[in-house]
C-alpha positions in Angstrom: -28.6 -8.0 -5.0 -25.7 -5.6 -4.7 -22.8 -7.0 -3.5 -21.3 -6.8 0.0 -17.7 -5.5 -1.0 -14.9 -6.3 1.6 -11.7 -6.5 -0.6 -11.1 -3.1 0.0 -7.3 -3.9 0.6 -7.0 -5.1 -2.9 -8.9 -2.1 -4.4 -11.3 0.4 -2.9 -15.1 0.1 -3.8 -16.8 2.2 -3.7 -14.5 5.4 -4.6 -14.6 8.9 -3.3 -17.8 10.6 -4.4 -17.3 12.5 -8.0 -14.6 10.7 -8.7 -16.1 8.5 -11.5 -17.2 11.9 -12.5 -14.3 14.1 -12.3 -11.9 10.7 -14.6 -14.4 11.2 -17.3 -15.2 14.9 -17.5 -11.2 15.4 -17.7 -11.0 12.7 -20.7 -13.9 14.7 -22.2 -12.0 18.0 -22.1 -8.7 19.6 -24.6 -5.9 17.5 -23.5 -3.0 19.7 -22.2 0.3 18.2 -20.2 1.6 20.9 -17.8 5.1 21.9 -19.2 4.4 20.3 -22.5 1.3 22.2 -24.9 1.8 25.4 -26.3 -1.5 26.7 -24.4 -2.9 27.3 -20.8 -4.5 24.7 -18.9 -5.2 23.1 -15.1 -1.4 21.7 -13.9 -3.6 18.7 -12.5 -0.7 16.7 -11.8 0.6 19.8 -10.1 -2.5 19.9 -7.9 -2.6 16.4 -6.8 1.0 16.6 -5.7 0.8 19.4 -3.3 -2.5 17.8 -1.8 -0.5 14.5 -1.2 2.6 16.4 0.4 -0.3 18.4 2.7 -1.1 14.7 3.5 2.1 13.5 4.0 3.6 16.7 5.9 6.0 17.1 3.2 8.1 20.5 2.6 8.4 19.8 -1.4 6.0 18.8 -3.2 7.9 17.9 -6.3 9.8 15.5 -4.2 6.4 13.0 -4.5 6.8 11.3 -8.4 4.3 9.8 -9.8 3.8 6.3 -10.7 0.7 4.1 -12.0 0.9 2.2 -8.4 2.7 1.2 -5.8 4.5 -1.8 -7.7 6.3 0.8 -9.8 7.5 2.6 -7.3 8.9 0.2 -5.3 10.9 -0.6 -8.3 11.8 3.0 -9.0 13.0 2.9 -5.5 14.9 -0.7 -5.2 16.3 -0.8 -8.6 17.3 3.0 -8.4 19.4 2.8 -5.4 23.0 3.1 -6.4 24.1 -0.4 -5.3 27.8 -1.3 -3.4 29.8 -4.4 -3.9 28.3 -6.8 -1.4 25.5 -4.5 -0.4 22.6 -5.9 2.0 19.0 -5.4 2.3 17.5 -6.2 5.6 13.9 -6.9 4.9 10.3 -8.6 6.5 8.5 -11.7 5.9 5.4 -9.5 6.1 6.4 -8.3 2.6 4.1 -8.1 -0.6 5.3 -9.8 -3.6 6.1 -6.1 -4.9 8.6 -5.9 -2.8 9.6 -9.8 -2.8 9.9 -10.6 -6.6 12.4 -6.9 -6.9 14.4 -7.7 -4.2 14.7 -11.1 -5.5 16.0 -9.8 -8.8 18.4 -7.7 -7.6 19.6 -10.5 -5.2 20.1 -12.6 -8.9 21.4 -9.9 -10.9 23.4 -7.3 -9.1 24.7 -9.8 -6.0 22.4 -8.3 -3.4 22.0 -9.9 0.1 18.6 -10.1 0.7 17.9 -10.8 5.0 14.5 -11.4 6.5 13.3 -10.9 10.0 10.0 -13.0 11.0 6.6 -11.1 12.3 5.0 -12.6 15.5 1.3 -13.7 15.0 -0.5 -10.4 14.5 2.4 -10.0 11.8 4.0 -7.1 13.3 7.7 -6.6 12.9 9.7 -6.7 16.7 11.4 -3.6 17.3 14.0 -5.4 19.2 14.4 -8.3 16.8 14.7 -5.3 13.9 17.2 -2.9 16.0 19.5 -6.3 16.4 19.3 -7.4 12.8 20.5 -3.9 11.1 22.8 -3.3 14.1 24.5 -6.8 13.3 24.2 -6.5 9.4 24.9 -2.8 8.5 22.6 -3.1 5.4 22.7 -0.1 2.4 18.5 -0.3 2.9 15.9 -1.5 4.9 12.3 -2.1 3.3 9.2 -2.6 5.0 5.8 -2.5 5.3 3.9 0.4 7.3 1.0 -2.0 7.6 0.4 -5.9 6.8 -1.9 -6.6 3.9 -2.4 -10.1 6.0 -3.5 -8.9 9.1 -3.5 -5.3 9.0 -1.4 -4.7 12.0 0.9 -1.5 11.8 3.8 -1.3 12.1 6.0 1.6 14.2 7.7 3.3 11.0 9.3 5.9 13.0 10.9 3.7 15.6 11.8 1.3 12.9 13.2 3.5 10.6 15.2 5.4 13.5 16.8 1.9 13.9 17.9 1.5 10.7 19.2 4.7 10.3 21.0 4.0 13.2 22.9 1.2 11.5 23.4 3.7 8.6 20.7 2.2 6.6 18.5 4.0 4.0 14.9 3.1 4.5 12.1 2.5 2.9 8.3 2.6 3.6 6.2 0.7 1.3 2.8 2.6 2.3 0.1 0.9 -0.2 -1.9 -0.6 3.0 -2.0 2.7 5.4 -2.1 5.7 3.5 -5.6 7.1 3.6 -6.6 5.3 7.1 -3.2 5.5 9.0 -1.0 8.7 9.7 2.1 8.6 6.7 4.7 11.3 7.7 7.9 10.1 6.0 9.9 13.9 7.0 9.1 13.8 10.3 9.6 10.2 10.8 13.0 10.4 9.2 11.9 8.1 6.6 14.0 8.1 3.1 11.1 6.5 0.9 8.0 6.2 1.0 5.7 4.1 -1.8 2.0 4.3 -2.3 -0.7 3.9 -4.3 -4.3 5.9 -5.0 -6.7 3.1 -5.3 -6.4 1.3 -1.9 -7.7 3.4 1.3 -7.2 7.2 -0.6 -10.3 6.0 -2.8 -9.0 7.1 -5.9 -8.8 5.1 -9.0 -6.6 2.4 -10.4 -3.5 3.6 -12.3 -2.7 6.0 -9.7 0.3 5.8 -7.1 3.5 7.6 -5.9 7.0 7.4 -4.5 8.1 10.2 -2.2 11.9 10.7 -2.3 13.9 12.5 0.3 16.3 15.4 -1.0 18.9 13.6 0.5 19.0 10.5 -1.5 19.9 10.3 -5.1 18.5 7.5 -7.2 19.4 6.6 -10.8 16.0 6.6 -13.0 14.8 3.2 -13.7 12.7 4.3 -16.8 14.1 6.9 -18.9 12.1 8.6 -22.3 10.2 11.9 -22.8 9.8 15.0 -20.8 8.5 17.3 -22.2 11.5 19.6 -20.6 15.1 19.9 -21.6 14.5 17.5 -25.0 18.0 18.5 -26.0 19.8 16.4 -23.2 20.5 12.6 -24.0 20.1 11.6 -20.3 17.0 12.1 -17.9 16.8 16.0 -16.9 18.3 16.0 -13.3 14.5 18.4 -12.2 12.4 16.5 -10.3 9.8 14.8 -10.5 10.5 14.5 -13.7 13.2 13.0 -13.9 11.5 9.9 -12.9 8.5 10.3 -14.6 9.2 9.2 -18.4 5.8 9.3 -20.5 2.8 10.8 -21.0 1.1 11.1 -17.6 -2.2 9.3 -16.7 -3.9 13.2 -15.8 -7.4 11.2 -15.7 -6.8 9.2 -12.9 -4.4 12.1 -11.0 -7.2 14.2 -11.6 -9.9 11.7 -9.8 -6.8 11.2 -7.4 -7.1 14.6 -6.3 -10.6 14.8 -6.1 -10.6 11.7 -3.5 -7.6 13.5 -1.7 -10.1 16.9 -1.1 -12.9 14.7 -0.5 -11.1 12.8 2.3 -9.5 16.4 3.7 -12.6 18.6 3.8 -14.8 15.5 5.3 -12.2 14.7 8.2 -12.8 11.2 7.9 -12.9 9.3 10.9 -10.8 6.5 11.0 -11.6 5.6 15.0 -15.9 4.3 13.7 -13.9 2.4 10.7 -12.2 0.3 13.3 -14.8 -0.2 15.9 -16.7 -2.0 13.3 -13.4 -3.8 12.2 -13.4 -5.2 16.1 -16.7 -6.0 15.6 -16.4 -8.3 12.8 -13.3 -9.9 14.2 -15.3 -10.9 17.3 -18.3 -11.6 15.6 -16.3 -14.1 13.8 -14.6 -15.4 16.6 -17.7 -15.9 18.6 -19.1 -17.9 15.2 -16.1 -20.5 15.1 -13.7 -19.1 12.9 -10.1 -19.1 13.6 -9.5 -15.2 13.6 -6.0 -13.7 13.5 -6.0 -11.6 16.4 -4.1 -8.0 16.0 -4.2 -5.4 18.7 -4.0 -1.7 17.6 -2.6 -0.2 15.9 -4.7 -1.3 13.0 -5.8 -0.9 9.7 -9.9 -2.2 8.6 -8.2 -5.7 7.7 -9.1 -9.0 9.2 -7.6 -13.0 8.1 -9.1 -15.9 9.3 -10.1 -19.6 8.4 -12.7 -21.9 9.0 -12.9 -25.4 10.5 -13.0 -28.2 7.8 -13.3 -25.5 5.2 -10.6 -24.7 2.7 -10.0 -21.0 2.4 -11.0 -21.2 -1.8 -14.1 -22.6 -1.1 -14.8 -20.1 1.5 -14.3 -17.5 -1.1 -16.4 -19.2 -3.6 -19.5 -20.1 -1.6 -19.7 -16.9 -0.1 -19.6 -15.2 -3.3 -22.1 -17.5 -5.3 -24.4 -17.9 -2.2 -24.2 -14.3 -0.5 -23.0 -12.0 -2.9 -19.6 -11.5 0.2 -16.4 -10.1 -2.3 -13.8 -11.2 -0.3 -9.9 -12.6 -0.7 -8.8 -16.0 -0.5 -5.1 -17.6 -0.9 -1.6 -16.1 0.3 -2.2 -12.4 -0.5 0.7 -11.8 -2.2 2.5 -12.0 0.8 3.6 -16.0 0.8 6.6 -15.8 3.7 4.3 -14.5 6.1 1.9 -17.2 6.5 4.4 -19.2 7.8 4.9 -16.5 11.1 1.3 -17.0 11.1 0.5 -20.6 11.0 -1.7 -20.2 8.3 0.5 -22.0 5.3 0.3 -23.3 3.1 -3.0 -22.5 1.8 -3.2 -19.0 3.5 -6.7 -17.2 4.5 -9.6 -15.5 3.7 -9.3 -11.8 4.4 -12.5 -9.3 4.9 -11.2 -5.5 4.5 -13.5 -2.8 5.1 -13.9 0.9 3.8 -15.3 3.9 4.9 -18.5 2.7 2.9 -18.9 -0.3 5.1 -22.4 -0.5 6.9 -23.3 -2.1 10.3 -26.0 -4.1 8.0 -23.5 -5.5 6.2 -21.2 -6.4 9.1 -24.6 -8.1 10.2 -25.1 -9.9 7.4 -21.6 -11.4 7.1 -21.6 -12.8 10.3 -24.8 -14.3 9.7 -23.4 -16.0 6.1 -20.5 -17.6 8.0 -22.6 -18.3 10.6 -24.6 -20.7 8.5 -21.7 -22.3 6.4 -20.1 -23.2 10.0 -23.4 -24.8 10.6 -23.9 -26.6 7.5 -20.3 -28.5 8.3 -21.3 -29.7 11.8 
């Protein structure tokens, strides 16, 4: 039986079409490195960066580096700020560990003052609680996500980042959960930084990801190596991108990147049928007996909920074993959120839908949890 995939907010399945297609053809073929062989070739990288600034309304394209996932560049971003004495951070508790365990480190080894403001229960950030928090703290950056990888409610980047910038903030946009289903416009929003990665809702496949950086911040390079350009300096060119991208590039993936990137542009995907049958899942649920997290729009295809005398594991397990559901169980790498959301400390189970989700599936998932709910009565 093929499976009914809705981890979708973990990693994408099933990709873009061709994609699979496009990875291997391009291992297959004479490798050439734009800016680096001594013979022609297809600047791949080149042509996956100027699709993602058409997607992100961005004016430079070479202002978008490239990174195996989002993970690294929210590390190019944190670690490369150029820290004050007694800087602050003012942060979420609707953060992913990505953004957590880096802010933590900094807070350990350069002094940083890490501050959190709570979500309500969809896990959206309060524009008021926010404004008052970077008004009262004055911090060097703001971080937060554009859309909860709990819940999937979206956040309002542009007011929020207006807020912080405000304060006098820099700010960044950690992007991993909306890109691809959910409007990303970092220049027009005002928004310093902005992380991402290929293999969530673009489609693309793993080892793919990116960190737009506004020409008005400078940021010390994390990771520091090879070229390919200016080999005679000691220190990291100052050209971007690459200046932060050290390394032999992963043109495989960038290359299936930029296939799912065209794919999504020429078919004008509609995001508005994606979230109909999100609702309808959440209230199919609902109407079962599960305790659904309810989230009003704005919204990404991502539901959390629990069910009576079940733990969330075993939910997980039996409806993999039994009806072939992938799903996600636990904290989601986002452990201070479940707290604004009642749901610690075991966390939830969380469906996340694609554009490849079916009706027939939706169908069939509320009928699986329709019978473990009966089986416990």
């Amino acid at each position: 039986m093929k499976p009914v995939y809705l981890n979708n907010a973990a990693t994408s399945w099933p990709k873009a079409p061709q994609v699979d297609e496009i990875v291997a053809a391009y291992i297959d073929k004479l490798p050439f490195h734009a800016g680096r062989a001594g013979f022609s070739g297809p600047d791949v990288p080149g042509e996956c960066r100027s699709l993602l600034a058409s997607l992100l309304q961005v004016n430079e394209p070479n202002r978008i580096v490239f990174c195996p996932n989002a993970t690294h560049a929210l590390n190019i971003a944190l670690q490369g700020m150029r820290w004050q004495p007694g800087a602050a951070v003012v942060t979420t508790a609707a953060e992913h560990n990505s953004v957590l365990r880096p802010l933590n480190y900094l807070s350990k080894t350069r002094g940083i003052n890490v501050h959190f403001i709570p979500v309500d229960k969809m896990g959206r950030i309060n524009p008021e609680v926010w404004g008052a928090a970077v008004q009262r703290i004055k911090p060097q950056l703001t971080v937060f996500t554009h859309a909860s990888n709990v819940t999937g409610a979206v956040n309002d980047a542009a007011l929020l980042g207006r807020l912080a910038k405000q304060a006098g903030a820099v700010t960044l946009l950690d992007a991993s959960q909306s890109l691809g289903v959910v409007p990303v416009l970092p220049e027009v929003w005002g928004i310093d930084m902005v992380a991402f990665t290929g293999h969530k809702y673009l489609l693309g496949p793993a080892g793919t990801g990116g960190l737009y950086i506004s020409p008005a911040l400078d940021l010390e390079p994390v990771w520091v190596g090879g070229t390919g350009i200016q080999s005679d300096l000691e220190e990291m060119p100052q050209v971007m991108p690459v200046r932060f991208e050290a390394g032999t590039p992963n043109d495989p993936a960038f290359a299936g990147l930029a296939a799912a990137v065209t794919w999504g542009t020429i078919c004008n995907l509609d995001t508005d049928s994606l979230l109909v049958m999100t609702e309808r899942l959440a209230t199919g649920l609902a109407a079962a007996g599960a305790n659904v997290i309810s989230v009003e729009p704005p919204r990404t295809p991502v539901i959390s909920f629990t069910l009576p005398q079940w733990e969330v594991e075993d939910v997980g397990d039996v409806l993999y074993k039994s009806f072939g559901i992938v799903c996600r169980t636990g904290l989601h790498c986002a452990p201070r959120i479940h707290s604004c959301l009642g749901t610690a400390p075991a966390g939830t189970v969380r469906f996340s839908l694609s554009r490849f989700t079916t009706e027939q599936e939706i169908d069939y998932c509320l009928q699986a949890i329709g019978t473990m709910l009966h089986e416990t009565v």
